[in-house]
LUMBATOR-614154 format. One line per field, with one value per residue: chain; x, z, y of N, C-alpha, C, O in turn; residue number from 1. Coordinates in nm, 3 decimals. Atoms other than C-alpha are relative to their C-alpha. Last residue first. Layout:
BEGIN
cadena A, ...
n_X X, ...
n_Z Z, ...
n_Y Y, ...
ca_X X, ...
ca_Z Z, ...
ca_Y Y, ...
c_X X, ...
c_Z Z, ...
c_Y Y, ...
o_X X, ...
o_Z Z, ...
o_Y Y, ...
num NUM, ...
//
This chain:
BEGIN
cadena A, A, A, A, A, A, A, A, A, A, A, A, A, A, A, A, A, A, A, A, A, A, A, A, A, A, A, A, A, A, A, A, A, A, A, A, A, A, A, A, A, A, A, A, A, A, A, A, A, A, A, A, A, A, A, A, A, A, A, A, A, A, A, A, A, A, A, A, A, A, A, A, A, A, A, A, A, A, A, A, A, A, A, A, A, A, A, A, A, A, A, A, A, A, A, A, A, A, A, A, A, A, A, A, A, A, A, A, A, A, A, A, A, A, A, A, A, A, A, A, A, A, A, A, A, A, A, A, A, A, A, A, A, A, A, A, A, A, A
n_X -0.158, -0.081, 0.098, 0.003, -0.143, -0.011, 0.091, -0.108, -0.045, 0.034, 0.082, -0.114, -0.021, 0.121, -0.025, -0.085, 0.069, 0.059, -0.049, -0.087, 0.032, -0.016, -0.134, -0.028, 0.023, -0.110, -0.151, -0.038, 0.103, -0.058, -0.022, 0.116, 0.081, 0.153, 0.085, 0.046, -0.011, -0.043, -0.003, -0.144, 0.007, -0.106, 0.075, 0.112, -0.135, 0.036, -0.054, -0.040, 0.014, 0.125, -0.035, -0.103, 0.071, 0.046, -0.046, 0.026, -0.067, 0.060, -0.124, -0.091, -0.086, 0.043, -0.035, -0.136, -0.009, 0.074, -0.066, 0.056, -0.111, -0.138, 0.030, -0.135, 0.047, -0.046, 0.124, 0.106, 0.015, 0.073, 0.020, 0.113, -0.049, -0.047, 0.089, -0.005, -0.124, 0.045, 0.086, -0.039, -0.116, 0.078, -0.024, -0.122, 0.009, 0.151, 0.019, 0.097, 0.035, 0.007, -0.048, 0.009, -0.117, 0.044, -0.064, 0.066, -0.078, -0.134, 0.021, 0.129, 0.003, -0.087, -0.033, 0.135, -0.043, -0.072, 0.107, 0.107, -0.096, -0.100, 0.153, 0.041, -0.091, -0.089, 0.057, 0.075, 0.146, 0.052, -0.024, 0.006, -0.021, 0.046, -0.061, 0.099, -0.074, -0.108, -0.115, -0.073, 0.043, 0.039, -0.053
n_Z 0.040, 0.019, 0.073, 0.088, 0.023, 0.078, 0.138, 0.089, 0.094, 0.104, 0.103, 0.064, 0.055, 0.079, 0.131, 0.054, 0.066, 0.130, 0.071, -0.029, 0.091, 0.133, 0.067, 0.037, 0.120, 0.020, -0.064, 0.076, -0.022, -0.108, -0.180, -0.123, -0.077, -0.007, -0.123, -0.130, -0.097, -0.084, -0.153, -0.090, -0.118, -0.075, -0.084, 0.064, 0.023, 0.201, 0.020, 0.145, 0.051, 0.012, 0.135, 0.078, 0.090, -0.071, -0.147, -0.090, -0.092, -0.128, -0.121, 0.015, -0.071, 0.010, 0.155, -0.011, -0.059, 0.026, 0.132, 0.157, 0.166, 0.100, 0.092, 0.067, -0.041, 0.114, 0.070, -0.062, 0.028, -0.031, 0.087, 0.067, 0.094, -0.057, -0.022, 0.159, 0.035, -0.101, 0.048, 0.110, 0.002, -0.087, -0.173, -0.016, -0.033, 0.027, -0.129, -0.033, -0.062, 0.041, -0.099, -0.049, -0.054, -0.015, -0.075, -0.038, -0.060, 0.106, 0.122, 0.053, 0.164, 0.090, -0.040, -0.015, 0.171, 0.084, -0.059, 0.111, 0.110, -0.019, -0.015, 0.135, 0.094, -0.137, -0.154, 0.031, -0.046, -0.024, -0.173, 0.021, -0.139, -0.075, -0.141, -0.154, -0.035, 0.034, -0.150, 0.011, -0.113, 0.083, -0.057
n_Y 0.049, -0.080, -0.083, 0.079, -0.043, -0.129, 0.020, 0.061, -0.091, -0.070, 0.042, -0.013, -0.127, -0.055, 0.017, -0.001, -0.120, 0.042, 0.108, -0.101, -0.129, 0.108, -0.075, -0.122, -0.031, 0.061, -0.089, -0.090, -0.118, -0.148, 0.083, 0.103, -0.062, 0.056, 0.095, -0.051, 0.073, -0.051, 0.037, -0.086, 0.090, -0.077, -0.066, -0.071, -0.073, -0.019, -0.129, -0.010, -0.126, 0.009, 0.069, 0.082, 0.170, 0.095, -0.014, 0.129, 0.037, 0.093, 0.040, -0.088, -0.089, -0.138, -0.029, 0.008, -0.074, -0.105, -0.012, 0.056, -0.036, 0.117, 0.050, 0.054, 0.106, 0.069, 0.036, 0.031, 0.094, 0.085, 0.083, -0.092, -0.057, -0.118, -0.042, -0.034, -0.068, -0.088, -0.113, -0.026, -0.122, -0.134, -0.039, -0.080, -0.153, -0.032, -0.028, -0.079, 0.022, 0.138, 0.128, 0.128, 0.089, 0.162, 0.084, 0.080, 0.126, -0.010, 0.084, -0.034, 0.026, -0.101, -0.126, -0.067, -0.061, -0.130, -0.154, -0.038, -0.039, -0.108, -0.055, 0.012, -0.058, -0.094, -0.061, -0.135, -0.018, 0.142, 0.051, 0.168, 0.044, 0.096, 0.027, 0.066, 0.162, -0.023, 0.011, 0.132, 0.073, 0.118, 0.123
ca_X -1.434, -1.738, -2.007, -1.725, -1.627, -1.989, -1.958, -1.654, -1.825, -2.086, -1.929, -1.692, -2.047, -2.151, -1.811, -1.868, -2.242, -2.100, -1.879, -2.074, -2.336, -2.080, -2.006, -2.394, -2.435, -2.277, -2.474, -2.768, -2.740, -2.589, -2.756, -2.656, -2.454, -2.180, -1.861, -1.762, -1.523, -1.645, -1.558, -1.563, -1.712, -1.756, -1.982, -1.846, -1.713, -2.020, -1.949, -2.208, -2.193, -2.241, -1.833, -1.791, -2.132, -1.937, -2.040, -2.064, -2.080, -2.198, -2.145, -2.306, -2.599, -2.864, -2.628, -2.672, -3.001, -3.103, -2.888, -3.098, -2.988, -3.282, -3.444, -3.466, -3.804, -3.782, -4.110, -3.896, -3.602, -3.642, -3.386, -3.365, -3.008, -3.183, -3.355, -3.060, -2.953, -3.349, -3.354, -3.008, -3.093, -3.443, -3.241, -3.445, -3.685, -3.721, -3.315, -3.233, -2.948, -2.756, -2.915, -3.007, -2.973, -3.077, -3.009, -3.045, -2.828, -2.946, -3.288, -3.159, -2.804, -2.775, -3.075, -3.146, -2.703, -2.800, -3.120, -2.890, -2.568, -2.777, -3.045, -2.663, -2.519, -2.798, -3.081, -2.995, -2.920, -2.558, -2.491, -2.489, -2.562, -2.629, -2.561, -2.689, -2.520, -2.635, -2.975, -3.190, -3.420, -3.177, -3.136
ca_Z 22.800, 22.974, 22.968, 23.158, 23.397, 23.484, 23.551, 23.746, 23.946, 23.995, 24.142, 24.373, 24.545, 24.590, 24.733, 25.012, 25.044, 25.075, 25.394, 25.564, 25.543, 25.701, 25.996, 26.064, 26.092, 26.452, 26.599, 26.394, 26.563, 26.411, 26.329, 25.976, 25.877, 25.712, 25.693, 25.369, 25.064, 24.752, 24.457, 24.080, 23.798, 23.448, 23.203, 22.869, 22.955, 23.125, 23.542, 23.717, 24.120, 24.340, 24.313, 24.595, 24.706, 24.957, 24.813, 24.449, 24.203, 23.887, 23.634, 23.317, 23.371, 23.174, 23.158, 23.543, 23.588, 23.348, 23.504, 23.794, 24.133, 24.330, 24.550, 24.876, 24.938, 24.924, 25.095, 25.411, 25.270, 25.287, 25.264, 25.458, 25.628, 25.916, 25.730, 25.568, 25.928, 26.013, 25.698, 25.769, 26.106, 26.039, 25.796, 25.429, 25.478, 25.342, 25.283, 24.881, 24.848, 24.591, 24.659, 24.447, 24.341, 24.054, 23.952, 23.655, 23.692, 23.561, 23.715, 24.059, 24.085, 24.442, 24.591, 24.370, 24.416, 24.747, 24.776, 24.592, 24.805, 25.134, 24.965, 24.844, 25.196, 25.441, 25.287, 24.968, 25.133, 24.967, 24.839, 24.440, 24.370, 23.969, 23.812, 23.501, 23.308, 23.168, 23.209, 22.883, 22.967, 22.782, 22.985
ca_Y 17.848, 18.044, 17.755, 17.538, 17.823, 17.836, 17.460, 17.505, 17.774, 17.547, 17.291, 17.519, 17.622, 17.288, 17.194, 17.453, 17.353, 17.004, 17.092, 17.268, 17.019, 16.761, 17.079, 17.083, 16.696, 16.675, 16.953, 16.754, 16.478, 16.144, 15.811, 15.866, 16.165, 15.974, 16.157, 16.291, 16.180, 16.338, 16.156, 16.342, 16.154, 16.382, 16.172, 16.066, 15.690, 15.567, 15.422, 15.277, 15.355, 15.058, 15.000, 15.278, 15.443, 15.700, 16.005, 15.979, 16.245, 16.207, 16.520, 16.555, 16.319, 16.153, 15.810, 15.806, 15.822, 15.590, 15.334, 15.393, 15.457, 15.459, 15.774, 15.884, 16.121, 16.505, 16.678, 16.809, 16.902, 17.257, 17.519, 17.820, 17.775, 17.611, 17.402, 17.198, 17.114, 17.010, 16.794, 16.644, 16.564, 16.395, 16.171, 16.145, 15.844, 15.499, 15.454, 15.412, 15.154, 15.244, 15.587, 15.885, 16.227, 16.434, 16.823, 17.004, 17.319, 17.681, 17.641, 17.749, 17.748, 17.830, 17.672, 17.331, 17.318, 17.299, 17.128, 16.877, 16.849, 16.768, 16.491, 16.338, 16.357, 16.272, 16.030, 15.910, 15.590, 15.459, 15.817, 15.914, 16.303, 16.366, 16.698, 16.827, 17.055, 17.436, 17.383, 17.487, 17.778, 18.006, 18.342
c_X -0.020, 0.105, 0.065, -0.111, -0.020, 0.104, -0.066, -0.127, 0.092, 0.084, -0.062, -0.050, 0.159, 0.023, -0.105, 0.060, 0.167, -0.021, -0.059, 0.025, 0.068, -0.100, 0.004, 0.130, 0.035, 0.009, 0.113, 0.097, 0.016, -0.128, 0.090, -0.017, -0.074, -0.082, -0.128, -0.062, -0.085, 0.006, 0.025, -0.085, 0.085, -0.015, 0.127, -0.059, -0.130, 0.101, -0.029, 0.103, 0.044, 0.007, -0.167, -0.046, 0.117, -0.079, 0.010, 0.106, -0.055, 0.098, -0.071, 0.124, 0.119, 0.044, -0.097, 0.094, 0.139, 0.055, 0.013, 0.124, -0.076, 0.071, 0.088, -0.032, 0.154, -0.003, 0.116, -0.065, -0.112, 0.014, -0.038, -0.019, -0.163, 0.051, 0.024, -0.132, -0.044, 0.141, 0.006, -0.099, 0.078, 0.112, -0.057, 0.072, 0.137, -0.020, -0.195, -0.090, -0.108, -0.084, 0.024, 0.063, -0.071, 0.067, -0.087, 0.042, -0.144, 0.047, 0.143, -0.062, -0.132, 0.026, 0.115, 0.033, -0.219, 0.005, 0.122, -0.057, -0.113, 0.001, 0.082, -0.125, -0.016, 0.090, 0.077, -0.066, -0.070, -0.116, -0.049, 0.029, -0.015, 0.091, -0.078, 0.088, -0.156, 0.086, 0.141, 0.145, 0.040, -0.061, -0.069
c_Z -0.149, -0.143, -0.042, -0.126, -0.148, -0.073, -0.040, -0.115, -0.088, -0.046, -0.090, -0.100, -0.111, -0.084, -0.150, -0.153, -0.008, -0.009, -0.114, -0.118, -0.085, -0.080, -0.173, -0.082, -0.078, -0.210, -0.074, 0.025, -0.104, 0.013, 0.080, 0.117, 0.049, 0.058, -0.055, 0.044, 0.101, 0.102, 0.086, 0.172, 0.109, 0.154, 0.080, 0.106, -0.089, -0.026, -0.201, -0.036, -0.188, -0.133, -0.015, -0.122, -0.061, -0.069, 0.106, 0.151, 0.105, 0.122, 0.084, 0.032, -0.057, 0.038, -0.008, -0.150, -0.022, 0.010, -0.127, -0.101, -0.058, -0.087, -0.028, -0.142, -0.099, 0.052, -0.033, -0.106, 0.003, -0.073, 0.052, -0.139, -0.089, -0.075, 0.088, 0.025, -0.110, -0.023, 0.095, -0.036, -0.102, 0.009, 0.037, 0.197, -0.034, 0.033, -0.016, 0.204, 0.052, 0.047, -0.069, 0.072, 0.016, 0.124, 0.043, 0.119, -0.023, -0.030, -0.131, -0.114, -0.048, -0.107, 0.001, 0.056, -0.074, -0.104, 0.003, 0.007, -0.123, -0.133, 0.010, 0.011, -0.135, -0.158, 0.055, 0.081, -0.089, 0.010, 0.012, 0.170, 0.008, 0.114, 0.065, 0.075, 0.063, -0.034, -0.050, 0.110, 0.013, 0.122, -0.066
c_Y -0.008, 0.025, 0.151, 0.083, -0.058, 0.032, 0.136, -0.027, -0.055, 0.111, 0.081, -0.098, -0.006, 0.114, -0.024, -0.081, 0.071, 0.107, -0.029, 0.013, 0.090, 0.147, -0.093, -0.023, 0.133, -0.010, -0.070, 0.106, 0.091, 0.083, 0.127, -0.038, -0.094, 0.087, -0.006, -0.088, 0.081, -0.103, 0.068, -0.105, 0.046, -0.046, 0.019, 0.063, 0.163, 0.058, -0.039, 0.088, -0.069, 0.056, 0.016, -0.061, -0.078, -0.163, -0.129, 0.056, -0.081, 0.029, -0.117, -0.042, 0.030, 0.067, 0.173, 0.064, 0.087, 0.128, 0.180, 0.024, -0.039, 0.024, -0.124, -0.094, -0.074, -0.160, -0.083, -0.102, -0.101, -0.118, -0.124, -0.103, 0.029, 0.110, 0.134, 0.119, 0.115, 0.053, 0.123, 0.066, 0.076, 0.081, 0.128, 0.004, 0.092, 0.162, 0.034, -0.027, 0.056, -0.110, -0.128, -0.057, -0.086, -0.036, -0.124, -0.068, -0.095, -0.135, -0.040, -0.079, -0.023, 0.000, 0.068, 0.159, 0.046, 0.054, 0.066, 0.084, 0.050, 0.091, 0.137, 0.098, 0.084, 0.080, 0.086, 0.020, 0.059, 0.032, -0.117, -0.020, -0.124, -0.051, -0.091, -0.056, -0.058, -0.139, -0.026, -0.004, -0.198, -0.079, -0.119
o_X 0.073, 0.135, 0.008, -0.073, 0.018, 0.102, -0.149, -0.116, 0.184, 0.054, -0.060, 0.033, 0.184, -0.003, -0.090, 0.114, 0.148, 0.033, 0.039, -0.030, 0.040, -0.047, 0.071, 0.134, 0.076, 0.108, 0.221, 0.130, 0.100, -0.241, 0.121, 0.053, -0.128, -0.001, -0.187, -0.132, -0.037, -0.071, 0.142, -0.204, 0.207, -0.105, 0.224, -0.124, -0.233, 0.145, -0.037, 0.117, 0.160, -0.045, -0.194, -0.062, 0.081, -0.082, -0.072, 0.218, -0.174, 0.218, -0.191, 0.229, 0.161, -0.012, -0.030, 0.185, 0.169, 0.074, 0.097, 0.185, -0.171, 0.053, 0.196, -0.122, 0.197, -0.032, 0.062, -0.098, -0.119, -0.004, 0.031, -0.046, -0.179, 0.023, -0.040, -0.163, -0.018, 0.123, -0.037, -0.067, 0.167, 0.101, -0.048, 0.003, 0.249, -0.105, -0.247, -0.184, -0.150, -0.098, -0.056, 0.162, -0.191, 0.184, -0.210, 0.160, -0.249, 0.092, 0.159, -0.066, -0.148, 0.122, 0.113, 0.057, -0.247, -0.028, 0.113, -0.066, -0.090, -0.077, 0.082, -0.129, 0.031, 0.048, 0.034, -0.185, -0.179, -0.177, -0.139, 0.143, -0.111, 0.194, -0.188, 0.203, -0.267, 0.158, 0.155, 0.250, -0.009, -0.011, -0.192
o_Z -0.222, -0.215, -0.131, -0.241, -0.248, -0.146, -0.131, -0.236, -0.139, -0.146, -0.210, -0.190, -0.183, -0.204, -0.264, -0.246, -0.114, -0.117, -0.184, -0.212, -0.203, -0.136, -0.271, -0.203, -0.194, -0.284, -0.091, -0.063, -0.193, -0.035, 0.197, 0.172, 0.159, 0.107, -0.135, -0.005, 0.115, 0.097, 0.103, 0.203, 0.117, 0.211, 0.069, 0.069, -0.156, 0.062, -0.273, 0.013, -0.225, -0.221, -0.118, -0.216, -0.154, -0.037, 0.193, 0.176, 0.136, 0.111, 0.110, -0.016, -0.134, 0.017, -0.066, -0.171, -0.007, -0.084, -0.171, -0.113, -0.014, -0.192, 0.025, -0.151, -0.210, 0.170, -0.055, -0.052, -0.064, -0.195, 0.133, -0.252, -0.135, -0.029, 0.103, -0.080, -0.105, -0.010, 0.046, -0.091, -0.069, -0.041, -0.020, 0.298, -0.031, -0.023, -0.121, 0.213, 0.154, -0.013, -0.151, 0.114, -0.005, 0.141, 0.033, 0.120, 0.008, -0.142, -0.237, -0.101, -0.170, -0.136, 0.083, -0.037, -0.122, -0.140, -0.056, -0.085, -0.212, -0.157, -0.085, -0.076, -0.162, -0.239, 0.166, 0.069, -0.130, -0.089, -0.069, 0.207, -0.053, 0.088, 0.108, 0.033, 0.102, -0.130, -0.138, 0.114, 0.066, 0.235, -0.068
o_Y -0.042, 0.121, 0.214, 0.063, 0.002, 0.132, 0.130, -0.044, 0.009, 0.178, 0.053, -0.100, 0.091, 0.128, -0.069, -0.021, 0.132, 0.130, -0.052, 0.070, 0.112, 0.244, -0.059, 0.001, 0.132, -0.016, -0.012, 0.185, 0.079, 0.069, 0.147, -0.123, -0.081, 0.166, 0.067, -0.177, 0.193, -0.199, 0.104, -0.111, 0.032, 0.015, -0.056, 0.161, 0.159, 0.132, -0.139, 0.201, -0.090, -0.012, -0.046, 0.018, -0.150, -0.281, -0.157, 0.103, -0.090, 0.004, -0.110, -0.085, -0.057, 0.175, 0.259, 0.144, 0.206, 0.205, 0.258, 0.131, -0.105, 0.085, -0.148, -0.178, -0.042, -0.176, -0.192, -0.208, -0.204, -0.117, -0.186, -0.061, 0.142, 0.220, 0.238, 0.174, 0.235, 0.174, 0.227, 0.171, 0.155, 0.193, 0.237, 0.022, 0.041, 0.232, 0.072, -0.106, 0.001, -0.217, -0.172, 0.004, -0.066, -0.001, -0.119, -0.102, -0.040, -0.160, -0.100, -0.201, -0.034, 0.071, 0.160, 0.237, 0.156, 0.166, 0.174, 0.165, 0.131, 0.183, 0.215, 0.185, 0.195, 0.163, 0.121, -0.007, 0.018, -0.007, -0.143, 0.010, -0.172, -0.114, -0.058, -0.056, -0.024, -0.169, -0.111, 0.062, -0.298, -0.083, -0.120
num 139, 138, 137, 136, 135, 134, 133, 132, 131, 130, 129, 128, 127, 126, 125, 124, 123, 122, 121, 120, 119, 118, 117, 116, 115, 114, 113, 112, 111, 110, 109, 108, 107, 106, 105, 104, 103, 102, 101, 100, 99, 98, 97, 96, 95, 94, 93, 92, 91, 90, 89, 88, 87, 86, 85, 84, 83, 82, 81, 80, 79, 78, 77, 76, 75, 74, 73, 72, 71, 70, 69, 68, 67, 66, 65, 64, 63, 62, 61, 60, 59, 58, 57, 56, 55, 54, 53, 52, 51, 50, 49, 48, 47, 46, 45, 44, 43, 42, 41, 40, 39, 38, 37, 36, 35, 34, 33, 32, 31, 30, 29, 28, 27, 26, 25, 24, 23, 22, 21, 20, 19, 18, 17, 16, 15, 14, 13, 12, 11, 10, 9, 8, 7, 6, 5, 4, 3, 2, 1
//
């Protein structure tokens, strides 16, 4: 196995706190080193949401240490794929990088009974992320 990541993959949410933190410790825990992954905030939040780490914890994946980050330009041009959850016109766009929009509820200020099904929800189009970027290393 080449220790060069297949893609990278950058998560874009207003906070980086719920959605984006979500979608990453996924693709981090089902794609492993295969996938680079990044996320950020247009807006970076001071904490990840308590209900989003304790969702993401139940399944066996710890958010605990991650801390919301800033878009960066940077960030953006080093990526593959960007997806954006929610950051509308925040979100740079580079011709050259692969830009897919998920629409999901907010998690902020919810419980985590109400966070579970948004999870869900991303670790479903987590898992149809990478088998489009296995498909892509296939073709």
């Amino acid at each position: 196995m080449s220790s060069t990541p297949l893609a990278s993959v950058l998560f874009v949410c207003v906070h980086n706190a719920g959605r984006s933190q979500m979608a990453a410790g996924f693709l981090r825990h089902l794609a492993g080193d295969r996938v680079e992954v990044r996320s950020a905030g247009s807006v970076p939040a001071d904490r990840v949401n308590p209900s989003a780490v304790e969702a993401m914890a139940e399944l066996g994946i710890d958010l605990a240490g991650q801390k919301p980050k800033v878009l960066t330009t940077e960030a953006v041009q080093a990526s593959d794929y960007v997806i954006t959850m929610g950051c509308g016109d925040a979100c740079p766009v580079f011709p050259g990088k692969k830009y897919l929009d998920w629409a999901l509820e907010d998690p902020a200020g919810k419980g985590v009974e109400a966070v579970r099904p948004i999870r869900d929800e991303i670790r479903t189009r987590v898992e149809a992320l990478i088998a489009e970027i296995d498909a892509q290393q296939e073709a």
